[in-house]
N, C-alpha and C positions, 0 to 999 in steps of 0.2 A: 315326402313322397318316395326317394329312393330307398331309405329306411325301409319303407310299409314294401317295396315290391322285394327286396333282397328277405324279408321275413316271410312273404310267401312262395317264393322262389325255394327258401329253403323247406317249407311245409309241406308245399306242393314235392319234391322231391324224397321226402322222407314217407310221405304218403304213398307215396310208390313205391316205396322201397318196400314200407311194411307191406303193401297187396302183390307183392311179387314173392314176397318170401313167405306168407304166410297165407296167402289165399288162394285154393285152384284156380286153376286158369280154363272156365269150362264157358264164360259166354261170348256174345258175340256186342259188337259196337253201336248199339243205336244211334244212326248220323245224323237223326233230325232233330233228335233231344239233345246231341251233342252241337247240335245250332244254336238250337232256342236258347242252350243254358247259356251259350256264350256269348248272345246278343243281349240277353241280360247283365249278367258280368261286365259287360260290356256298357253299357246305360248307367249303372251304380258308377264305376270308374269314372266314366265322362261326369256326371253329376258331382262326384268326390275334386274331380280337377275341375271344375265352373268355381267350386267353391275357395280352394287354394289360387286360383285365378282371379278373383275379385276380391280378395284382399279379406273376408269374411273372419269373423271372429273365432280366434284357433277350435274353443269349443265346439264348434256348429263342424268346425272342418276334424275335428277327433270323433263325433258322434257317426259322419257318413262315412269316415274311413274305416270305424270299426263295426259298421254297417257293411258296408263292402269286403270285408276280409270275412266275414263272417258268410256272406252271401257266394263269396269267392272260393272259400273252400267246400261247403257244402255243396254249390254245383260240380268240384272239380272230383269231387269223392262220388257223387254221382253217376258221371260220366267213368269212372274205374270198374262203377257198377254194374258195367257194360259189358266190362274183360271179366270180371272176379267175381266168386260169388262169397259171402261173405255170411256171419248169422245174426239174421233177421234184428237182432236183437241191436245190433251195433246202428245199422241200418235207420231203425225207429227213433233211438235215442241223441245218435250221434247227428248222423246227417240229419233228418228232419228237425229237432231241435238247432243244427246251427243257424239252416234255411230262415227258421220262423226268427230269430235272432239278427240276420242280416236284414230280413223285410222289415222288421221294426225299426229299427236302426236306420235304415234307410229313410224311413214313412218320417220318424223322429228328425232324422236332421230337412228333409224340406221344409216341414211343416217350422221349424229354427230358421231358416235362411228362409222363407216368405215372411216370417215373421218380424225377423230382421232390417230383410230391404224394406216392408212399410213401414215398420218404425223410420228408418233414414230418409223415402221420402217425404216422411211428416216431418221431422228436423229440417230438411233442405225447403222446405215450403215454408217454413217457419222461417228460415234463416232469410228468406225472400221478404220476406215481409215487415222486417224486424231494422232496426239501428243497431250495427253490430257493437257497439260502444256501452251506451245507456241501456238495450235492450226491449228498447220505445217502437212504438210503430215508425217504417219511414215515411217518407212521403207518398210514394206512389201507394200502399197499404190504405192511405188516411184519406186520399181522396179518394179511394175507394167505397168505404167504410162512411164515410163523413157526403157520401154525395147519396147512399143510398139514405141512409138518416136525413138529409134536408130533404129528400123525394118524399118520405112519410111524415115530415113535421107539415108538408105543403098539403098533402094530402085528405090530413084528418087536424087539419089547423092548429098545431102543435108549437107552443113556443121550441125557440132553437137559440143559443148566445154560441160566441165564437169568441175565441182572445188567443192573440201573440205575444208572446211573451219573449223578452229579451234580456243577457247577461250584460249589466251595465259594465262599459270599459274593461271586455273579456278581456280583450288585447293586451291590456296593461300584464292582467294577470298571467298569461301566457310569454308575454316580456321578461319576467320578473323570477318568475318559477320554473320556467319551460313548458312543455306542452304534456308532458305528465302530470304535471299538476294540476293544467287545465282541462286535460282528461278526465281526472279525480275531479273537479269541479264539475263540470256535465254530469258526472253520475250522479251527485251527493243532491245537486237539483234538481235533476228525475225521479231520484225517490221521493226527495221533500214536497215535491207537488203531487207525483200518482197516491201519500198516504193520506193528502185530503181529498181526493176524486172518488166519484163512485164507479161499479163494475160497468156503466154501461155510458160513461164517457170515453172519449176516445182522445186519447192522447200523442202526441208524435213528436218529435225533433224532426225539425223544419230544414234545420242544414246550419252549418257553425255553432253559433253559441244562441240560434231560435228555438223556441217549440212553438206549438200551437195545437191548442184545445176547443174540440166541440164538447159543448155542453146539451143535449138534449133533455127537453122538460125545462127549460130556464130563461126567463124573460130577462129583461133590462134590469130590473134590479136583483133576481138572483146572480145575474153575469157580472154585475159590479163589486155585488158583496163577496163573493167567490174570488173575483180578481184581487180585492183590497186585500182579502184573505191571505191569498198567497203569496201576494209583496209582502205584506209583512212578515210572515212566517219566515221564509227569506233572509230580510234583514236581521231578524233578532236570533239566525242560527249560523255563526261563524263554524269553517269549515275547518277541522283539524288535520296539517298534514303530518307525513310520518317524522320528521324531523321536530313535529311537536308546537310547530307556530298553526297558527288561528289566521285567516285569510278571510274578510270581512266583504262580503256579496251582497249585492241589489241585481232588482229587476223592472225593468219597465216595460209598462201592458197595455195593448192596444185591447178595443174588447168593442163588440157587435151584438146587434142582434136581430134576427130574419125579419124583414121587411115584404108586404107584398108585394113591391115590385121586382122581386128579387127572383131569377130566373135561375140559378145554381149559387153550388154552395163556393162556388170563387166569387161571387160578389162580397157574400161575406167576409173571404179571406183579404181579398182588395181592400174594403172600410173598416178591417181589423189592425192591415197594415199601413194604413193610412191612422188610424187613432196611436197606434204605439211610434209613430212618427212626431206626432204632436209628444206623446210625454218623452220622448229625449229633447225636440225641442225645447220642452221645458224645464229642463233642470235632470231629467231622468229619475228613477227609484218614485215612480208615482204610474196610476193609473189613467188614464184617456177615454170615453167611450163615443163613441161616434153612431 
């Protein structure tokens, strides 16, 4: 910004110079156009410093300053236009070409900076709703999502299955590796299970080393065969860390599915976390369905 006002300060100054030395001095001062221009002038600036103010992306903030330098000399040759008279020609070319130059410029970077901040509030709504880790729904997203879904499974009597799903003896591995590595673990099973899911399951991380998945359209024995599915998938994909060892994963699954007496979708969560209870009881790396 001080750059940008020491180049018009010198512009502005040499513009003076040329209409004093080179142009009669036969008119008189228009003070209400010498208003108007300058509360415009004035709006671009403010607008050019909103945008150097909130931190905006340099491009959006070089589009309104060279918006505003352009808007800024064209009114101030203007306003000269007042003292001096000048010929026509200059007049046409120069100042109304910069005018139309600074208005573009100007139109161009809002139309950039509205553009801008919805894109950022669509990111930040995103980020709200998201496991900054794995990149999974979180929880409060799921129950969201997963409460309107059991409202229309009830609705138009839709089968609905539900499974939690748990990193057998996370701990260990987090013991063992640190917690980088058990971070690389979280991820490598978010993928491995969202690439057997379809577009309109909903998937989440639960909190530590849980997820848990609605499956809508899916009775008892799709919920089962889908559970079986991805323990095993699981176990038969050893995780490569950068150091180049294999880190050998299970998961054990609790797994539901919608009951008439079932008034929300945390009952299901409830008899899903009560079946994935039974298969650690059991030995773990197996499935449970309740």
């Amino acid at each position: 910004m001080s750059i940008l006002v020491k180049l018009l300060v010198i512009i502005s100054f040499a513009t003076v110079f040329y209409y004093v030395n080179y142009m009669p001095q036969l008119n008189t001062i228009d003070y209400f156009d010498l208003f108007s221009d300058s509360i415009i002038a004035l709006m671009a600036l403010g607008m050019a410093y909103l945008v150097v103010k909130q931190g905006q992306p340099r491009s959006i903030m070089v589009i309104f300053l060279a918006g505003f330098s352009c808007l800024y000399i064209s009114l101030f040759v203007d306003v000269l236009d007042g003292v001096f008279i000048h010929p026509p020609l200059i007049k046409n070319i120069g100042e109304n070409l910069l005018q139309v130059m600074g208005y573009v410029g100007i139109f161009v970077g809002v139309f950039k900076w509205l553009q801008f901040n919805r894109l950022t509030q669509e990111k930040l709504l995103e980020l709200s709703n998201t496991d900054a880790l794995t990149g999974l729904l979180n929880r409060r997203s799921f129950i969201e999502k997963s409460s309107a879904e059991f409202a229309r499974s009830i609705r138009y009597n839709r089968p609905l299955s539900l499974m939690m799903i748990d990193i057998d003896f996370f701990k260990t591995v987090n013991d063992r590796y640190g917690h980088m590595v058990g971070d690389t673990v979280l991820q490598k099973i978010a993928v491995e299970i969202t690439m057997q899911l379809r577009t309109n399951d909903i998937f989440c991380r639960w909190g530590g080393e849980e997820f848990i998945l609605l499956i809508p359209e899916s009775d008892k024995n799709n919920g089962q065969f889908l559970s079986e599915k991805i323990r095993k998938s699981i176990e038969e994909t050893a995780i490569e860390l950068e150091s180049g060892e294999f880190v050998e994963i299970t998961v054990s699954i609790g797994c539901t599915s919608i009951r008439e007496n079932d008034s929300a979708v945390e009952a299901l969560i409830e008899r899903a976390d009560n079946a994935l209870y039974m298969s650690k009881e059991t030995g773990r790396n197996r499935v449970s369905f309740l």
